[in-house]
C-alpha positions in Angstrom: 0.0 0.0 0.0 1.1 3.5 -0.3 0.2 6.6 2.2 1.2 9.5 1.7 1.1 12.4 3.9 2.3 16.3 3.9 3.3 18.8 6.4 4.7 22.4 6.9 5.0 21.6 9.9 8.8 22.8 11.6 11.2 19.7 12.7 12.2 19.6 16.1 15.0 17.2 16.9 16.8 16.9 20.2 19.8 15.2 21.5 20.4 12.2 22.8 20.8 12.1 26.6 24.1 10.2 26.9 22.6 8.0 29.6 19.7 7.4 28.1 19.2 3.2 26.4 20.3 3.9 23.2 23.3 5.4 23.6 24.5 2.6 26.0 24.1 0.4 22.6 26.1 2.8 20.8 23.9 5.2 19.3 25.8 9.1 18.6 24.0 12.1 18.0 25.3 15.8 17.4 23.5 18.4 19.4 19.9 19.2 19.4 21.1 22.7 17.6 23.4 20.9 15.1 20.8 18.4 14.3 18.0 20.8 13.6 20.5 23.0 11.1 22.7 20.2 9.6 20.7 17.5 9.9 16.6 18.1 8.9 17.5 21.0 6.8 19.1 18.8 4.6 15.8 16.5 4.4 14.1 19.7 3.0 12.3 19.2 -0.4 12.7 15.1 -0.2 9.6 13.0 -0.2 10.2 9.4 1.7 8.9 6.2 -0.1 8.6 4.0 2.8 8.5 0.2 2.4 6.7 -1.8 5.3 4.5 -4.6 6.5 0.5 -4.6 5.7 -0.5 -0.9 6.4 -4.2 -3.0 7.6 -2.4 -5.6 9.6 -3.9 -6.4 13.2 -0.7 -5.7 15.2 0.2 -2.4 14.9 4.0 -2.5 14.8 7.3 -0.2 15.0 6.7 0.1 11.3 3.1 1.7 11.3 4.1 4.2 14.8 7.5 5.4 12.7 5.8 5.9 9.5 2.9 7.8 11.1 4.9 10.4 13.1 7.4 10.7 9.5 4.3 11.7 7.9 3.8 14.5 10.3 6.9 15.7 8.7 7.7 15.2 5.5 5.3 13.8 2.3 5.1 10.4 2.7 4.9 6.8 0.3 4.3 3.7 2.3 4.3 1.1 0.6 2.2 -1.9 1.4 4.8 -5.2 0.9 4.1 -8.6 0.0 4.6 -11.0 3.0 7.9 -12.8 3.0 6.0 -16.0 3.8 4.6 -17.8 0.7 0.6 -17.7 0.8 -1.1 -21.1 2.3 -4.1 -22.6 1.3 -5.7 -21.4 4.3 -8.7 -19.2 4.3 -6.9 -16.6 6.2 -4.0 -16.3 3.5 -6.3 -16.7 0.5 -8.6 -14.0 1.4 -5.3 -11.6 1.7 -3.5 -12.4 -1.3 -7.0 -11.6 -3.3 -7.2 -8.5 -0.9 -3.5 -7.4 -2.0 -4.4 -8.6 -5.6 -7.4 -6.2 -5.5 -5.7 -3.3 -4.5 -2.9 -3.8 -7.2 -5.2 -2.9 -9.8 -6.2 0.2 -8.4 -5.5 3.6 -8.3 -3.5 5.2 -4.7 -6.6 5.0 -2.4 -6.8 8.7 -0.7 -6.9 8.1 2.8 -6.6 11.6 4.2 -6.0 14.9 3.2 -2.4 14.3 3.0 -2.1 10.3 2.8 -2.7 7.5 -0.5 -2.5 3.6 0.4 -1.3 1.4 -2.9 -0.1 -2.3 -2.9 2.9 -3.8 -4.8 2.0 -6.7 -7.1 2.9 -10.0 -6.1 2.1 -13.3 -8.1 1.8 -16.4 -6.1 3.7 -19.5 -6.1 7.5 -17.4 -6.5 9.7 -20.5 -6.5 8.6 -21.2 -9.8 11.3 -20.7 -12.4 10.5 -17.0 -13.8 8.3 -15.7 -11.4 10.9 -13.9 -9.2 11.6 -11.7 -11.9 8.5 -11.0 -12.7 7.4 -9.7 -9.4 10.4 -7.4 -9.5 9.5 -5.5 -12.1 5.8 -5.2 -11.7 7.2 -4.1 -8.1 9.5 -1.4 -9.7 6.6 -0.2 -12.3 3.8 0.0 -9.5 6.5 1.8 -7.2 7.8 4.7 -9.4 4.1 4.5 -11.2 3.0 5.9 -7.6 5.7 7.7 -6.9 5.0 9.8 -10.5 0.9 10.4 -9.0 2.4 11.3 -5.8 4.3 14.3 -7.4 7.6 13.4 -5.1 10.7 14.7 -7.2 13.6 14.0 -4.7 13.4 10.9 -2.6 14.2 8.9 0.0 13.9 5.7 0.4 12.7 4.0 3.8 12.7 -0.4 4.2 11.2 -1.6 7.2 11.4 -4.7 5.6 14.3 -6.6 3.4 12.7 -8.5 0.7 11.9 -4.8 -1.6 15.7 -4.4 -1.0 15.7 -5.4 -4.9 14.5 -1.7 -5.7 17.6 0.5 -3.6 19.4 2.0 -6.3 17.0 1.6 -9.2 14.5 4.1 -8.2 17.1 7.0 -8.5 16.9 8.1 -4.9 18.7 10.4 -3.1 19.8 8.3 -0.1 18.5 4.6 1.1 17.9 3.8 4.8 17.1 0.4 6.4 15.2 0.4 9.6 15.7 -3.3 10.6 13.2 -4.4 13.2 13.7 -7.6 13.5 15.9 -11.1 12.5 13.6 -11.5 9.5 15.2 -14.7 8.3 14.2 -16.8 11.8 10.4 -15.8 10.9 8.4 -19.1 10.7 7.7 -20.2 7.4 10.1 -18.0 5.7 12.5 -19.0 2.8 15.5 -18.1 5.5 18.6 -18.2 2.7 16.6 -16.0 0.1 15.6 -13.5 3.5 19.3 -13.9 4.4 20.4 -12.6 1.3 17.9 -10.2 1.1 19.3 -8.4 4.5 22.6 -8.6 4.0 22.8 -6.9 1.1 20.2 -4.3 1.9 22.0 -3.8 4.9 25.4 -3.8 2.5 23.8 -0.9 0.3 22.1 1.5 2.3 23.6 4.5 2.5 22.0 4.4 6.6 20.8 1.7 8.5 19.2 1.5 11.7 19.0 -1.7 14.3 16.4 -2.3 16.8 17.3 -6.2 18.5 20.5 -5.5 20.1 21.8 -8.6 19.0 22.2 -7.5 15.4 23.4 -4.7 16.0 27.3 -5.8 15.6 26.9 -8.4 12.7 25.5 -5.1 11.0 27.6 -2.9 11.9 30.7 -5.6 10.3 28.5 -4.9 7.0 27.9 -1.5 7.2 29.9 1.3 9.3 26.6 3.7 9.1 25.1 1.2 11.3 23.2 2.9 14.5 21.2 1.3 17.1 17.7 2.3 17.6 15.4 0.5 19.8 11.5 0.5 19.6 9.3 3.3 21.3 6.0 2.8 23.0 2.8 4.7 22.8 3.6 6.3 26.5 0.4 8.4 26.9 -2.2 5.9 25.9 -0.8 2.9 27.6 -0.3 4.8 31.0 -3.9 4.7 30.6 -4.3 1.7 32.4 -3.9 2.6 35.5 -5.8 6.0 35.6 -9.3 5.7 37.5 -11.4 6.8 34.7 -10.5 4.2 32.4 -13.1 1.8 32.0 -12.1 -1.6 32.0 -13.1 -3.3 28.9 -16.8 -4.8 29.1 -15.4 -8.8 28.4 -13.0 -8.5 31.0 -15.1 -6.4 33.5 -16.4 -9.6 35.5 -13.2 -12.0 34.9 -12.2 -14.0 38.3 -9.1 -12.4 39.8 -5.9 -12.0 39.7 -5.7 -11.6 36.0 -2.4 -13.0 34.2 -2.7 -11.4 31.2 -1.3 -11.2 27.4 -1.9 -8.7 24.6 -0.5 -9.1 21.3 -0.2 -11.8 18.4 0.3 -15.7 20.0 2.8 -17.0 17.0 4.9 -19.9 17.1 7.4 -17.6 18.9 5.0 -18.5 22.2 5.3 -20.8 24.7 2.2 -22.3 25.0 3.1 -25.4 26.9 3.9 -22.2 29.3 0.9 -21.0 29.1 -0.6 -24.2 29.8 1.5 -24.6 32.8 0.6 -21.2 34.4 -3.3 -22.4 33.9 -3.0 -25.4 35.8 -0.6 -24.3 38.3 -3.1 -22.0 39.2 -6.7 -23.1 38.7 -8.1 -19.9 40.4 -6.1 -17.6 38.8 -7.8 -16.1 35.1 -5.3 -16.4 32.0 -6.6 -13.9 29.4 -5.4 -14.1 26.1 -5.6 -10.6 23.8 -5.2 -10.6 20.2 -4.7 -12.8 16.9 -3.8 -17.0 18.3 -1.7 -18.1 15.2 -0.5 -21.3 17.5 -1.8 -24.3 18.5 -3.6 -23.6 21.5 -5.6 -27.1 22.0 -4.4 -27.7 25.1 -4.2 -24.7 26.6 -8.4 -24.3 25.6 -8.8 -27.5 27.4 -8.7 -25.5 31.0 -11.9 -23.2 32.1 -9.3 -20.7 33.7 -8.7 -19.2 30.0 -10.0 -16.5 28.3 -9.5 -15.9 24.6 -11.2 -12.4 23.7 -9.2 -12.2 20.0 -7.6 -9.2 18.3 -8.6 -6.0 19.7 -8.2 -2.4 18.6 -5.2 -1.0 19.5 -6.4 2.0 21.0 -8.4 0.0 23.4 -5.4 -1.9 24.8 -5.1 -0.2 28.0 -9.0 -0.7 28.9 -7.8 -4.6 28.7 -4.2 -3.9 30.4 -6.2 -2.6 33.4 -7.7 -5.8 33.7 -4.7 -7.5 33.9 -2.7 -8.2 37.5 -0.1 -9.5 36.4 1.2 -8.6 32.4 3.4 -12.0 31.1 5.7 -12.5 28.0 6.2 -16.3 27.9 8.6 -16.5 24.6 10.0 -19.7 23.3 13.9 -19.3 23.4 14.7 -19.6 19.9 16.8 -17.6 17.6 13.8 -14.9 16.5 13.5 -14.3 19.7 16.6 -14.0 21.3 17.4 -11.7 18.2 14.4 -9.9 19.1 13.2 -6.2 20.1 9.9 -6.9 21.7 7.4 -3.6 21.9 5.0 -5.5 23.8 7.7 -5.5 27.2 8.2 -1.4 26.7 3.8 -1.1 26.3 3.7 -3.2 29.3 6.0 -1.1 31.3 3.8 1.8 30.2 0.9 0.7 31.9 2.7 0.0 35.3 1.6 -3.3 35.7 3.7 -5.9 36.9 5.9 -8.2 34.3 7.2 -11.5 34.1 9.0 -12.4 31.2 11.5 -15.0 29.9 15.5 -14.0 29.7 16.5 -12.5 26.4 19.3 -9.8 25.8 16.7 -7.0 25.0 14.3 -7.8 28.1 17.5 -8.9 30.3 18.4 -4.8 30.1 15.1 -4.3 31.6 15.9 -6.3 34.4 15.8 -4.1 37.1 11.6 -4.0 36.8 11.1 -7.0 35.2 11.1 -10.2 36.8 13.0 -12.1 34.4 12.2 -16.7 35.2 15.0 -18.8 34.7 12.4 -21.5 33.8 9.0 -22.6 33.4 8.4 -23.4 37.3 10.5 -20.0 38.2 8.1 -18.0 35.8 5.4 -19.4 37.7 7.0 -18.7 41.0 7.7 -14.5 39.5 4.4 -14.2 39.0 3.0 -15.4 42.7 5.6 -12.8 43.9 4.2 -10.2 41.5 0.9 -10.7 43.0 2.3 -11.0 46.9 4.6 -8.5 46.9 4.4 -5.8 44.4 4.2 -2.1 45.5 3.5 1.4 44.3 7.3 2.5 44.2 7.8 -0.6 42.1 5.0 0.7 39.7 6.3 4.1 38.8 10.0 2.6 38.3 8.2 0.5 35.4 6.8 3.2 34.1 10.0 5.8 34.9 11.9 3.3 32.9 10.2 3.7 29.5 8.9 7.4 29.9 11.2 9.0 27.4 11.3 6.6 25.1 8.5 7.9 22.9 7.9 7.1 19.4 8.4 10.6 18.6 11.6 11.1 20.4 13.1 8.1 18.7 11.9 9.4 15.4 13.3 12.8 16.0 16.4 11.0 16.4 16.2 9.0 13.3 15.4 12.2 11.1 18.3 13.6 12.3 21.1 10.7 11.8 19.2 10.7 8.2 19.3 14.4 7.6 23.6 14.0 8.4 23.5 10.8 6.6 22.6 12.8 3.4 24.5 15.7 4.0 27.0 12.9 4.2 26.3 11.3 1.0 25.9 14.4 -0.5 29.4 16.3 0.8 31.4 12.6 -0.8 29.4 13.4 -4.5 30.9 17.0 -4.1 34.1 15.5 -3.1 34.6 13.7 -6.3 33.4 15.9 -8.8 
């Protein structure tokens, strides 16, 4: 899809504190002052054609909150992508890939005053011989097709993504950045060599790329020295929501038994349900209430009358469900995807103040301090009975203390600016050699 979106409105960008999480992973900035001058100015007159996930998708991720406070900014492409794993027969898959079909076909569909939604082509069954190549170029023709209707003259291009990667260089850009949110090539279901390749050499060719999981951070930096760390934000405002007395609990939690161990967010192969399944029969009396899309098997864990499956739910209505919750759990499997992960469900958590009980990976293991992190399944049960017994209000506000700066739109204002120098960069080096 494509949205586009345009603004007059003045850039702000301020410095990072030196203390602050994403310096300690080796993120630099210049001043507030320099990055305002040097920096944004040189963004002035670009358009950004940003590649991402499905602009409709259930889970609103670090791709939708980066590309919505960019379009505050500057005009503004997004690009709808294909999914990087091959359509099943399922009826879940079959009605998206005539969804994405649909939209091919038509025209940028307006979606405000300043914002279009398009989708690249895609034809099914890509490991046939020829059909690769194929989807490449109807990609390239849909992209600079809607680029043209967009009226964008100087661009930028933005992957969230690595399988568009095909298109840096060919769309005669003025600089290329890759915002890598995750270890795309442990996905489930994934062609991992192809998504391999795909990263590393999007990662090899962008003029600026940007890391969220910590854990890639120096495998990308060994491919590219413009490499910076930049770890998720969180919606601060709306989920501090949760604990505010005139929040209304939402209706289908409103008379759930108590204490609450609750989960919001997608249940993919990346979750422990045998976990989960523990937790339920550990505890009996306690409610286990499961928020958002199950993409698992879950028999088991449906077996037990202590579980409550309520399915996706809007995201602006999260905190009515977070309130619910006692105690807020992230029970990963410990497999690659996740230990290379950057999960923004542990900083929305913290937001709401609740108390959390996660699994140990390197991301949430920085967090440790107001997490309590299990060693295993019988400690995570354990963490949460001392969540319930012994948690306090002190131990509340340091949760949400911990993730109060970290706003989506201070990390973008960050972003712009390491962009903004990255191009001034870029730029200065063509000067150089003329």
């Amino acid at each position: 899809m494509v949205v586009v979106a345009v603004s007059n409105e003045t850039l702000a960008v301020r410095s990072l504190d030196p203390s602050s999480e994403a310096s300690s992973g080796g993120l630099v900035f210049a001043s507030s002052g320099d990055l305002s001058d040097r920096g944004a100015a040189a963004l002035d007159g670009c358009g950004i054609v940003y590649f991402g996930n499905a602009w409709t998708a259930e889970n609103r991720t670090s791709s939708h909150h980066i590309a919505r406070r960019l379009a505050t900014r500057f005009p503004l492409l997004y690009v709808e992508c294909p999914g990087m794993r091959p359509p099943t027969t399922q009826y879940r898959d079959v009605r998206k890939l005539w969804r994405t079909l649909s939209h091919t076909i038509q025209a940028p569909r307006r979606l405000s005053e300043h914002m279009w939604l398009c989708t690249i082509p895609q034809l099914p069954f890509a490991r046939l011989p020829g059909v690769p190549f194929l989807n490449q170029s109807f990609g390239a023709a849909a992209v600079r097709n809607a680029i043209a209707r967009v009226g964008f003259k100087r661009i930028i291009l933005w992957f969230v993504v690595p399988h568009p990667g095909y298109l840096a260089g060919r769309l005669g850009e003025a600089l290329s950045v890759y915002y890598c949110i995750d270890d795309y090539a442990a996905h489930p279901g994934v062609d991992q060599d192809a998504i391999q390749r795909a990263d590393a050499e999007l990662t090899r060719m962008a003029d600026q790329v940007f890391v969220a999981p910590p854990g890639l951070l120096e495998a990308k930096q060994q491919l590219n020295p413009h490499t910076l760390f930049s770890p998720h934000g969180v919606d601060v405002d709306l989920f501090a929501q949760a604990i505010l007395p005139e929040t209304p609990i939402a209706p289908a939690a409103a008379s759930l038994r108590h204490p609450v161990v609750g989960f919001f967010g997608l249940l993919g192969e990346w979750i422990d349900v045998p976990l989960l399944v523990r937790i339920a029969e550990a505890h009996p009396e306690w409610t286990l209430l499961i928020v958002g899309r199950v993409a698992a098997d879950v028999t088991r864990l449906k077996e037990h009358g202590n579980v409550t499956f309520v399915g996706p739910q809007p995201y602006e209505e999260l905190p009515q469900w977070a309130k619910a919750f006692d105690v807020a759990v992230i029970p990963y499997l410990r497999n690659r995807q996740v230990i290379n992960a950057n999960p923004l469900k542990l900083r929305e958590y913290l937001a709401t103040g609740k108390p959390v009980v996660a699994v140990s990976t390197p991301e949430i293991d920085r967090f440790g301090d107001c997490v309590r992190v299990a060693a295993d399944a019988a400690d995570f049960v354990t963490k949460i009975e001392e969540a319930l017994d012994r948690d306090t209000p002190e131990q509340q506000a340091s949760r949400m203390n911990a993730v109060r700066a970290m706003t989506w739109d201070a990390r973008v204002e960050e972003t712009v600016g390491a962009v903004g120098q990255a191009l001034r960069r870029k730029n200065d080096h063509a000067h150089k050699d003329l």
